[in-house]
C-alpha positions in Angstrom: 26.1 17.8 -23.0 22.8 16.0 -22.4 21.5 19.8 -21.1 22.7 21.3 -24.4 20.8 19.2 -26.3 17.5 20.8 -25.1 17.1 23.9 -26.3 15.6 27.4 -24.5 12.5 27.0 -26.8 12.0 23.4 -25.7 12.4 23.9 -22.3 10.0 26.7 -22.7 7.5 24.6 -24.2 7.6 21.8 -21.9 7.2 24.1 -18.9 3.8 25.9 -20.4 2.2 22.7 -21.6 3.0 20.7 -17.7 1.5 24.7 -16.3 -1.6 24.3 -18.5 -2.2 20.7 -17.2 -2.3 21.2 -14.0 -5.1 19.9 -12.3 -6.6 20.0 -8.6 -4.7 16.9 -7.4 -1.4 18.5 -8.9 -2.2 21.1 -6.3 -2.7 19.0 -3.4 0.2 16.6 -4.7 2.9 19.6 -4.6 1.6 20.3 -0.9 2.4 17.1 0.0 5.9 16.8 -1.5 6.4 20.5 0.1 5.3 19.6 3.4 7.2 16.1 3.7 10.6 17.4 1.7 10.6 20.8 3.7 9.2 19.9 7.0 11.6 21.5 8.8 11.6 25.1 7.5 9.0 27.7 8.3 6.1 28.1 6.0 7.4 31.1 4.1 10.2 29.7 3.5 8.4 26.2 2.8 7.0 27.6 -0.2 9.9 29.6 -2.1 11.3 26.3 -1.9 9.0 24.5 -2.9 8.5 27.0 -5.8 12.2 26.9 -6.3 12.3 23.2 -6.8 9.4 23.4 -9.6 10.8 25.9 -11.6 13.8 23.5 -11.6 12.2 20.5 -12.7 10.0 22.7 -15.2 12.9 24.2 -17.1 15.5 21.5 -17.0 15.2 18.3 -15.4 11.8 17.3 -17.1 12.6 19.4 -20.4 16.0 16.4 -20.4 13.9 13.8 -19.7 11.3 14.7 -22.0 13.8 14.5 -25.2 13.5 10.6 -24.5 10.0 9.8 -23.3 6.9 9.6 -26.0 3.3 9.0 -24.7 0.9 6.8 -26.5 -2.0 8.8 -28.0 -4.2 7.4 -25.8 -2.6 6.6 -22.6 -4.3 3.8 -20.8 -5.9 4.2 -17.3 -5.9 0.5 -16.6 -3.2 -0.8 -14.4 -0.7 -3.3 -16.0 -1.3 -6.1 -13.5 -5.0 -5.9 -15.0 -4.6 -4.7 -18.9 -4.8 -8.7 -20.2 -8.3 -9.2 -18.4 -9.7 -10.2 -15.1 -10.8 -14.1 -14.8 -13.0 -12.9 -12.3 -14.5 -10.4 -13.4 -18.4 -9.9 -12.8 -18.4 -13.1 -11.2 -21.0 -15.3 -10.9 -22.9 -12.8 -12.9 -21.2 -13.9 -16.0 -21.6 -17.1 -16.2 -25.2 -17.2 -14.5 -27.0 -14.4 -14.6 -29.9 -15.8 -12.8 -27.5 -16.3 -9.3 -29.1 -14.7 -6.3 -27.3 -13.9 -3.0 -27.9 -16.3 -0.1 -30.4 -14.6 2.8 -28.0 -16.2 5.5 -24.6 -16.8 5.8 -22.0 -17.6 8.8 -19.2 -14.5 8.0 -19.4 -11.8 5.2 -16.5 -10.3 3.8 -16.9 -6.9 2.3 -13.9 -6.6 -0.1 -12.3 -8.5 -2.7 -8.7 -7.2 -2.4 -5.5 -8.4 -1.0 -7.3 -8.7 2.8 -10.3 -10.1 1.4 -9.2 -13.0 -0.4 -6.8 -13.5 2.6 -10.0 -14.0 4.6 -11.3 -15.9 1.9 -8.5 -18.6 1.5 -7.9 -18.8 5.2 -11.7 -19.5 6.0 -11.5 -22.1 3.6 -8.7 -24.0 4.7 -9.9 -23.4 8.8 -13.9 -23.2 8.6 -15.1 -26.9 8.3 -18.6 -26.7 7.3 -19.7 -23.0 7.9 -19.4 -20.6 4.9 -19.0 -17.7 4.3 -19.4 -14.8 0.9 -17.0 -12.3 -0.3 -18.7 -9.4 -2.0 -17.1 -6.4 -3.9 -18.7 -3.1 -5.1 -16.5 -3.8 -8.4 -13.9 -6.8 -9.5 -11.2 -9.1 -7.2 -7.8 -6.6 -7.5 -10.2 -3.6 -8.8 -8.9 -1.4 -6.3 -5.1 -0.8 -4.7 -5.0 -3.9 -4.8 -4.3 -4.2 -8.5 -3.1 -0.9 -8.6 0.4 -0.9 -7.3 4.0 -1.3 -6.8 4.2 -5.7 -7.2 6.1 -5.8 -4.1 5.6 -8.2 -0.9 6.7 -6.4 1.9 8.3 -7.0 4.9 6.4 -4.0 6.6 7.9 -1.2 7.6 11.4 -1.4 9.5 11.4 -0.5 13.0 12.8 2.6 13.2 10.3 4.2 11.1 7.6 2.5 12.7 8.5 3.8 16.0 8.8 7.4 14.7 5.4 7.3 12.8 3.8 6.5 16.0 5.4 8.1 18.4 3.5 11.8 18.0 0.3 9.9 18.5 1.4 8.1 21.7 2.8 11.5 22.8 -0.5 12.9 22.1 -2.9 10.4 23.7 -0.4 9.2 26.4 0.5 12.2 28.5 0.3 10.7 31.7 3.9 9.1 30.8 6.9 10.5 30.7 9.0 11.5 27.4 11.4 8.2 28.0 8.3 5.9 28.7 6.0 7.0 25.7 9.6 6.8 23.4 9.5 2.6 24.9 5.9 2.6 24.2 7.0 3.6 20.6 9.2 1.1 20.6 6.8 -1.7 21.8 4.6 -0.8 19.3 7.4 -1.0 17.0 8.7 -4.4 17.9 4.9 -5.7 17.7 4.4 -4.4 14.0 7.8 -6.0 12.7 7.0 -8.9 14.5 3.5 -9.6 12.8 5.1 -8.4 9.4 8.0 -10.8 9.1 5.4 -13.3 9.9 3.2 -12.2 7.2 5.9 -12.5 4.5 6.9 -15.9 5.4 3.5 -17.3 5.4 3.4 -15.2 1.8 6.1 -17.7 0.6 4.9 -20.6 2.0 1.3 -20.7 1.0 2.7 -20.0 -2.7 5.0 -22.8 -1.9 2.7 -25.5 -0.6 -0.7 -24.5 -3.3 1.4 -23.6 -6.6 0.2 -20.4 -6.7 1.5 -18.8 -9.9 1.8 -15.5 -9.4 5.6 -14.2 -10.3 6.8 -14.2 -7.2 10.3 -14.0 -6.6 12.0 -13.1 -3.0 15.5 -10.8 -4.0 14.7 -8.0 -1.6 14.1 -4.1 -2.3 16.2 -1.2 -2.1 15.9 2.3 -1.3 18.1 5.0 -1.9 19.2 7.5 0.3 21.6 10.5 -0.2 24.7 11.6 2.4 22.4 13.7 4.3 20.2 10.4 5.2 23.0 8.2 6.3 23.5 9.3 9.5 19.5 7.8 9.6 19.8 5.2 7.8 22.5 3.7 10.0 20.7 4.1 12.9 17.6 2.8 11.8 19.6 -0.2 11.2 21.0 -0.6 14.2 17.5 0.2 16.5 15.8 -2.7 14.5 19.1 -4.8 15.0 19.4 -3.9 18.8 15.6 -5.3 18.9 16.2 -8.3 16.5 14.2 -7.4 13.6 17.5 -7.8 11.0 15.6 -7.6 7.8 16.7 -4.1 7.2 20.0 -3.7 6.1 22.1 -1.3 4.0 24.0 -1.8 0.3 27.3 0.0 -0.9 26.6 1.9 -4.4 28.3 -1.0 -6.2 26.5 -3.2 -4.7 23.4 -1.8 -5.4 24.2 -1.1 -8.9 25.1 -5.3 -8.9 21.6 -6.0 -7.4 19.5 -3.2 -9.1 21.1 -1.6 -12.1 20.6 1.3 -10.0 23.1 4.8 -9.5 23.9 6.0 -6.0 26.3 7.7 -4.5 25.7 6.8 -1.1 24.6 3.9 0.9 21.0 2.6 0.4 18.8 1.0 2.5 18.1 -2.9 1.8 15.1 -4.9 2.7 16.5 -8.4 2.2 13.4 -10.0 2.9 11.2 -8.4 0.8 9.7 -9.6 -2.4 8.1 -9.3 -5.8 4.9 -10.6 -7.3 1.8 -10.1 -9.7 -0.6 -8.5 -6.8 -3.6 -9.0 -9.1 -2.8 -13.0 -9.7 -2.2 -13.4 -5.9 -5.4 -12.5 -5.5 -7.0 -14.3 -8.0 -5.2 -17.4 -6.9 -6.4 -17.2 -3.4 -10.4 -16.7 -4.5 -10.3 -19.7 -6.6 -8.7 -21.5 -4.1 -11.4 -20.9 -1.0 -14.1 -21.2 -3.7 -13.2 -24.8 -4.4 -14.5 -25.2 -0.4 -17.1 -23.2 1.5 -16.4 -19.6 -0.2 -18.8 -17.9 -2.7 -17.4 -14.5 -4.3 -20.2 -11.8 -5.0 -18.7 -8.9 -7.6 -20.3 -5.9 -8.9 -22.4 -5.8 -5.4 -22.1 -2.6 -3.1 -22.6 -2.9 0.5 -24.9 0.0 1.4 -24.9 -0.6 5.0 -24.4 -2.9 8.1 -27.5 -3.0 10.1 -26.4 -4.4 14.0 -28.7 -6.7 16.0 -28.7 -10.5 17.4 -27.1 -10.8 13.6 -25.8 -8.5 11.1 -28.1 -7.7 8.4 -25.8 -6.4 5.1 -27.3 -4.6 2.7 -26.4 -4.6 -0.7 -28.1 -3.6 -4.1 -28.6 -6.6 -4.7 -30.4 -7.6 -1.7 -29.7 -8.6 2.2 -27.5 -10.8 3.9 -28.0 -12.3 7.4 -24.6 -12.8 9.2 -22.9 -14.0 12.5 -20.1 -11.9 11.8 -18.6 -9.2 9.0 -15.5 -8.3 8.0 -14.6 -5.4 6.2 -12.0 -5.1 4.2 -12.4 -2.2 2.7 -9.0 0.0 3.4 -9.7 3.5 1.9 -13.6 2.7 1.1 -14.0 3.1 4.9 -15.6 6.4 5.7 -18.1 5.9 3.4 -19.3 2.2 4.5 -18.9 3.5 8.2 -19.4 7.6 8.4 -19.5 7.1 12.0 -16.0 6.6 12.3 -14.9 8.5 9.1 -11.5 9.7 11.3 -10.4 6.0 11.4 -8.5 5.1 7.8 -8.2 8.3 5.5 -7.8 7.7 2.0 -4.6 8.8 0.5 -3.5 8.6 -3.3 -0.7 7.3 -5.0 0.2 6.9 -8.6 1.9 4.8 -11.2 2.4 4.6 -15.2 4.0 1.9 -17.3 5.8 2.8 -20.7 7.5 0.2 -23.2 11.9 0.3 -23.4 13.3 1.6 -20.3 16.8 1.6 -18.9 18.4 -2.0 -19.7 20.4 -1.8 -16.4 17.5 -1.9 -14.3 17.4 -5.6 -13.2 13.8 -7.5 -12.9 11.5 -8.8 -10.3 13.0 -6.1 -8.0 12.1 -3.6 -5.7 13.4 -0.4 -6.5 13.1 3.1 -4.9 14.5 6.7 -5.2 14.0 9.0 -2.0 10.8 10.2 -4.4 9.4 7.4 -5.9 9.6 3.5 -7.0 10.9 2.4 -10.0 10.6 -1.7 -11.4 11.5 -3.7 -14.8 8.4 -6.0 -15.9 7.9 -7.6 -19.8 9.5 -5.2 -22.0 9.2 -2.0 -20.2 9.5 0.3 -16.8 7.1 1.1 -14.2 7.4 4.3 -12.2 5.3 5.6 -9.1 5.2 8.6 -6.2 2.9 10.5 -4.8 1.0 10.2 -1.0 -1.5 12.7 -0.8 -4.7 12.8 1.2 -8.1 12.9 -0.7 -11.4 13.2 0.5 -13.4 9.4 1.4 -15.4 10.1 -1.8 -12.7 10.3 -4.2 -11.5 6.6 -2.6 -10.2 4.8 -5.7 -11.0 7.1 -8.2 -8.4 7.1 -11.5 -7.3 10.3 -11.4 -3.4 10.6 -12.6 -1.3 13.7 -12.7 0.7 13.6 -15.7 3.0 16.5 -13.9 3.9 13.7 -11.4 4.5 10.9 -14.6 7.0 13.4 -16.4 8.7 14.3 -12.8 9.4 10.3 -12.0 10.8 10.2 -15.6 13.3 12.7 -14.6 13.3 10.3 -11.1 14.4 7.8 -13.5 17.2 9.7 -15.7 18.7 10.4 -12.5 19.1 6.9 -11.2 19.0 4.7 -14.2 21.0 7.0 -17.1 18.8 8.1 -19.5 16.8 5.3 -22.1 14.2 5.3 -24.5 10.2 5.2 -23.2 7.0 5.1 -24.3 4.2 5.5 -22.1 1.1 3.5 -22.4 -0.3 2.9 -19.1 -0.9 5.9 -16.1 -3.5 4.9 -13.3 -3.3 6.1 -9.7 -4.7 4.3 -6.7 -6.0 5.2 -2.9 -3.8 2.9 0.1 -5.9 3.9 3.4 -4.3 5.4 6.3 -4.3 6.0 10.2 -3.5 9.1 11.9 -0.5 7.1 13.7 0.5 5.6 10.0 -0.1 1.8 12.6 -2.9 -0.6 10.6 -6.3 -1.7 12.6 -6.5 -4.9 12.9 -9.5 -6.4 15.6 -13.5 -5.8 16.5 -15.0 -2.5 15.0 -17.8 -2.4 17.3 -16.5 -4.9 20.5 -18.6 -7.7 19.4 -18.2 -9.7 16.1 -17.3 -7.0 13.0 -14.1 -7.0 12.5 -11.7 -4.3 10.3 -7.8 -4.6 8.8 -7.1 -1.8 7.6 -5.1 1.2 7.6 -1.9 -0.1 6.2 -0.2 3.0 5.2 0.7 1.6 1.7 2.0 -1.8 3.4 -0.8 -3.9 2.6 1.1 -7.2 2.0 2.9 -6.3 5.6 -0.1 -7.1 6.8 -2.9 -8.4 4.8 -2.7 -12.2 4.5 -1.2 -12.9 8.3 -3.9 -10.0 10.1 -7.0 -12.4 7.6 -5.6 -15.5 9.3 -6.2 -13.7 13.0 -9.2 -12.2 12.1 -10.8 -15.4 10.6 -9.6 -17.8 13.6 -11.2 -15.0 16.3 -14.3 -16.0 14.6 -13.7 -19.5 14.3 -12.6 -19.7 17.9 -9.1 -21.0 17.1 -6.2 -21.3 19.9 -3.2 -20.5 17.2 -0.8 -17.6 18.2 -2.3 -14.1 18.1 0.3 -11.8 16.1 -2.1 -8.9 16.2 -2.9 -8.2 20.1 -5.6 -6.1 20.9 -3.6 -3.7 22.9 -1.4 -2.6 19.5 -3.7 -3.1 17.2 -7.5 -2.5 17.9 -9.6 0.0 16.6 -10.2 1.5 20.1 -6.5 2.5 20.3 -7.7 5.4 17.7 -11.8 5.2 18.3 -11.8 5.4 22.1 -8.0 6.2 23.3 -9.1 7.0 26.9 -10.7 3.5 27.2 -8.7 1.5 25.2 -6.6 -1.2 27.2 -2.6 -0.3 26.4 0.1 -2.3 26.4 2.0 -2.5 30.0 5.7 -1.1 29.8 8.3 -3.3 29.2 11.0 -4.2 32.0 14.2 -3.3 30.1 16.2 -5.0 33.0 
């Protein structure tokens, strides 16, 4: 009935208006989705596919869920963890204009993100008297950081981590044999979950033990899957479960429609660990927090370059900072601060759009994804996201949303949620940073004292706030466990493979 409703001469309409907006990144978007949803057919027939499944969602699918979605007549770019303000915006410039940077400093921190309030908040609590400066090219949360899904992740589960990494090691690791690179995989697998269940618990508690308010609320995430995956799914289950990573789980369709409000016919996958939060107030709460100690936050100040000698001389423009050691926490702004290694984290962009109403079903505070896309309830309305496509470095972070991939998740969301009355004000992409072997960076760039975390695939709470608290006692010279050995984790794995120092094989006796 609902198809009846939309007539030939809509679906007509719809189909040539989402034709004539197509832009460039609609282009490189659809390769993506081809590439990943296809993967196993041959090119040819990769395309007639892919060409088959657009002509599908241009004449009915979209057209359907058009007849219930309105967009404001300006759509906003802003995301909606930033559209009531940013406290710290243009700070200290704000409030003193006059401020000048200092000349010397013990640790700078490029980045005022996720990672570099981490940093931030863990060098206050563990530095004593030596200080440290966080500058940012724009505002705290400006980037992915404030762009995204709200979700605190547990990581990613161990299967996939294993497979993600796997063709690398294959690649770089031929003098081992098929079954020893598949338990290198593996041990790179275990070392990731390990570090990320970490991360999440030290997420809670730190919110816990400073009052950070920040919406956060621990109920888990699901993520769909269809009959064809389950064979997967229930193997990914049981690998992590074999190793003892139990996080990752699985829901019956009624019990996901109890937990989420959410349709399925089939199984989904369930991360019971996993939570949700205001990213951009987590943030803000960890700045203000290290800047009641030995912290200062620089915004609006672009690090140029990162002069090496006896100390690190920063340049910004607004001056030059002497350090004993740098951080950069830069995710997908990489390549440009360091051309040099412009292979290491590849910027990749993802999208998201907001719209008053929404499916009443869909529960709150959780984390909710189709095999295409997220989906979650906050204030009076729906946010939907997809997309993972590679960019170039200089295109890191720019706002750049497909409205092609907007009306597609609306169909995402008829499908999964029934169909409900939205209005779109918000649309607003942002740029994750990634590795070639989709496994985050996490030690010395340059063997001596700068340091990188980055390349988190889209998992940056999986790894931010736990890798800041290894990086910043490194510097400090702390004794406290490592969860972010060298061997897994340093830059030189993907720098300098033939010189890096791997991991030794487990016994599996």
């Amino acid at each position: 009935m609902e198809h009846e409703k939309c007539s030939l001469w809509k679906r007509l309409r719809v189909a040539c208006n989402l034709l004539i907006g197509l832009r460039l990144h609609d282009l490189r978007a659809g390769q993506s989705f081809m590439n990943l949803a296809y993967s196993k057919s041959r090119l040819p027939f990769r395309v007639l596919r892919m060409c088959g499944w657009a002509l599908s969602q241009m004449f009915s699918t979209i057209p359907v869920a058009a007849s219930s979605v309105t967009f404001a007549d300006r759509v906003s770019r802003t995301p909606i963890w930033l559209a009531e303000g940013n406290p710290l915006a243009n700070h200290p410039w704000e409030s003193d204009p006059q401020t000048r940077l200092p000349e010397t400093v013990d640790t700078v921190v490029i980045g005022a993100g996720m990672t570099g309030a981490s940093c931030a908040y863990h060098w206050s609590r563990q530095a004593g008297e030596r200080n440290a400066v966080v500058l940012d090219m724009e505002d705290p949360a400006w980037g992915a950081s404030g762009r995204n899904e709200g979700l605190v992740v547990m990581g990613r589960y161990f299967a996939m981590v294993r497979e993600t990494v796997k063709p690398y090691l294959v690649r770089v690791r031929s003098d081992l044999t098929t079954e020893e690179q598949g338990r290198l995989a593996e041990q790179f697998a275990s070392a990731y979950c390990r570090s990320a269940y970490a991360n999440a618990d030290l997420i809670e508690q730190t919110i816990q033990v400073e009052g950070f308010e920040c919406d956060y609320v621990r109920d888990g995430w699901i993520q769909a899957n269809d009959h064809e995956g389950q064979p997967a799914l229930r193997e990914s289950i049981d690998a992590g479960t074999a190793r003892g990573f139990d996080d990752w789980t699985s829901l019956t369709p009624s019990q996901v429609w109890e937990k989420g409000g959410m349709t399925v016919d089939a199984p989904a996958g369930f991360s019971r660990r996993a939570a949700s939060f205001h990213p951009a107030k987590w943030v803000w709460c960890l700045l203000r927090k290290s800047m009641e100690c030995n912290v200062q936050l620089f915004t609006r100040t672009r690090v140029t370059a990162i002069e090496d000698g006896d100390v690190y001389r920063v340049h910004t423009n607004r001056g030059v900072i002497q350090a004993r050691a740098v951080v950069n926490a830069v995710e997908s702004h990489t390549a440009m601060l360091h051309p040099r290694h412009g292979d290491l984290i590849h910027p990749v962009q993802t999208q998201a759009a907001y719209g008053e109403g929404g499916p009443e079903c869909m529960k709150p505070r959780m984390g909710l994804s189709g095999k295409r896309g997220f989906f979650g309830r906050h204030k009076n309305g729906v946010m939907v996201g997809s997309d993972a496509s590679r960019i170039p470095p200089r295109r890191a972070n720019c706002n750049n949303p497909s409205r092609f991939i907007t009306k597609f998740m609306m169909g995402e969301l008829m499908k999964y949620f029934g169909r409900s009355r939205v209005h779109v004000t918000h649309e607003w992409s942002g740029t994750p940073g990634f590795t070639v072997d989709e496994f985050p960076v996490v030690g010395s760039l340059d063997g001596e004292r700068q340091y990188i975390i980055g390349g988190m695939c889209g998992s940056g709470t999986g790894v931010s706030f736990n890798a800041a608290r290894c990086i910043v006692q490194r510097i400090l010279g702390a004794e406290d466990p490592d969860d972010y050995p060298a061997e897994y984790f340093a830059p030189s794995r993907l720098l300098d493979p033939s010189n890096h120092r791997w991991p030794a094989l487990e016994d599996r006796s």
